[in-house]
C-alpha positions as CSV (number, residue, x, y, z in Angstrom):
1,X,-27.5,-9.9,19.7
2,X,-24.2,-7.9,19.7
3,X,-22.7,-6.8,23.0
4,X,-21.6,-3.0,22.3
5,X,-19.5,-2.9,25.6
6,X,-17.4,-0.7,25.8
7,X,-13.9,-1.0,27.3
8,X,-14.2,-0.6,30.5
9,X,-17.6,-2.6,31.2
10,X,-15.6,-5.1,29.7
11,X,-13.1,-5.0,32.8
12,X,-15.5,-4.7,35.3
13,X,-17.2,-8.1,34.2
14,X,-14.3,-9.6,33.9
15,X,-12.5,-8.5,36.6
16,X,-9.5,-8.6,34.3
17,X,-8.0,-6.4,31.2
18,X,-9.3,-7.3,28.2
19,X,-8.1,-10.2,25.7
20,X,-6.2,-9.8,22.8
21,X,-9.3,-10.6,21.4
22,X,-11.4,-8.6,22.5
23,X,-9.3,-5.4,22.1
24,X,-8.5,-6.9,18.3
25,X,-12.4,-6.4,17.7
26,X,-12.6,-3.1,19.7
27,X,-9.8,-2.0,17.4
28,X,-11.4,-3.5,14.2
29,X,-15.1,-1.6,14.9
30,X,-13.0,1.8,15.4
31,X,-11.2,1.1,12.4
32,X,-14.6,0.0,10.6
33,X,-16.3,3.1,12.0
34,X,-13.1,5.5,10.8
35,X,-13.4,3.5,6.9
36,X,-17.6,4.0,7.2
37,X,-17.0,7.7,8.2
38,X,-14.2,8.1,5.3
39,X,-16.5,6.4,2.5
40,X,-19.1,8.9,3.5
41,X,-16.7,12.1,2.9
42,X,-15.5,10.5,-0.2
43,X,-18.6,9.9,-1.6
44,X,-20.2,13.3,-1.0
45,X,-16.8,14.6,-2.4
46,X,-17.8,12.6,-5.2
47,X,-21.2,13.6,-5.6
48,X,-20.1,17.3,-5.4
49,X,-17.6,17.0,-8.1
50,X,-20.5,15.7,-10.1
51,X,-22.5,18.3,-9.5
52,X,-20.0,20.8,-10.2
53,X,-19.1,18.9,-13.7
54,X,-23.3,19.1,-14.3
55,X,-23.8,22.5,-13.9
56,X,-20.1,23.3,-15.3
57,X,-21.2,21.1,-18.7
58,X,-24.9,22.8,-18.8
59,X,-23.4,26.3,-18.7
60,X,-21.4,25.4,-21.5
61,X,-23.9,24.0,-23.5
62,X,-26.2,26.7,-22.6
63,X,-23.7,29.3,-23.7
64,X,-23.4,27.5,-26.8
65,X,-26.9,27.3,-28.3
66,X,-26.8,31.3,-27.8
67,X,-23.2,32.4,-28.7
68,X,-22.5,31.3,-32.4
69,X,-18.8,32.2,-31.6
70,X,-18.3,30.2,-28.5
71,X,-20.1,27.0,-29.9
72,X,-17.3,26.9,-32.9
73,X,-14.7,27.7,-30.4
74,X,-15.4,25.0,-28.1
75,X,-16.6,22.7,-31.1
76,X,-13.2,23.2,-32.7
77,X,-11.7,22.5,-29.0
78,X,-14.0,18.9,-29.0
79,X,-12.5,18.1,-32.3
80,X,-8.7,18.8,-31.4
81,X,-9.1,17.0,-28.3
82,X,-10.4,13.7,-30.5
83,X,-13.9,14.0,-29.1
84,X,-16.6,11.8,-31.2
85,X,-20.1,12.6,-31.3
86,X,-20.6,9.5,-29.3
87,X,-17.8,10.8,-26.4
88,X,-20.7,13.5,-25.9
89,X,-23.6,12.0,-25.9
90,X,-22.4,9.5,-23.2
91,X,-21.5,12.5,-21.5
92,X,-24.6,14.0,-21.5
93,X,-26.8,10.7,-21.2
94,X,-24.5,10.1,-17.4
95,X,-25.5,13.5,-16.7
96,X,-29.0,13.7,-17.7
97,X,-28.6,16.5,-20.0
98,X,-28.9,14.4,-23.7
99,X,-32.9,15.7,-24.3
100,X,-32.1,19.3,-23.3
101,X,-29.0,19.6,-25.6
102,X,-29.4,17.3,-28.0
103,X,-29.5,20.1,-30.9
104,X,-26.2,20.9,-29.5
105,X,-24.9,17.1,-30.9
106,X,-26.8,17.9,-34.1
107,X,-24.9,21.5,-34.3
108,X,-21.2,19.5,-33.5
109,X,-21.9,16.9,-36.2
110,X,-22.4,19.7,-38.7
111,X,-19.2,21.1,-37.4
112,X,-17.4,18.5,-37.6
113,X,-18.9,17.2,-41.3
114,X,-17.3,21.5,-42.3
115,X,-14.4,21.0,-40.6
116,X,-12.4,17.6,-40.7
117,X,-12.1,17.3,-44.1
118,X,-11.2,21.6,-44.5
């Protein structure tokens, strides 16, 4: 069973200031406790920015399968930027959006088949 005294019941039943020792592991739970409390903001950072990129990529897809104009500018965008059909479909697979839009990859590879050779 772990003791969770805390500095000063230490003291008292010791009669004496704590040990290097002891106030190493003192330091190291803070420290643990500070690196626990940091992991947790990082990772809801995370999972925000992952959210954000989700609903940021659906828009975009949405907004292509109704704008004609908008899916050749931002298929024309893909192709500049070296993006292979594959590059999105991982995409979309790690964000669970591949069976919604998967006429959207359809719609680039025509694109593309019109445009890299043009």
């Amino acid at each position: 069973v772990e003791s969770t005294a805390t500095s000063t019941d230490l003291i008292r039943s010791l009669g004496t200031a704590p040990s290097a020792d002891q106030l190493n592991v003192q330091s190291l739970r803070s420290k643990t406790a500070t690196t626990r409390a940091a992991g947790h903001r990082l990772l809801r950072a995370v999972e925000t920015k992952a959210s954000d990129s989700k609903s940021i990529d659906a828009k975009v897809l949405e907004d292509i399968l109704h704008n004609r104009d908008y899916a050749e500018a931002t298929f024309s965008s893909w192709l500049r930027n070296g993006q292979s059909r594959q590059d999105i479909e991982v995409r979309l697979t790690e964000q669970g959006l591949l069976s919604k839009y998967s006429s959207v990859i359809d719609q680039y590879d025509s694109y593309c088949l019109k445009h890299v050779d043009a």
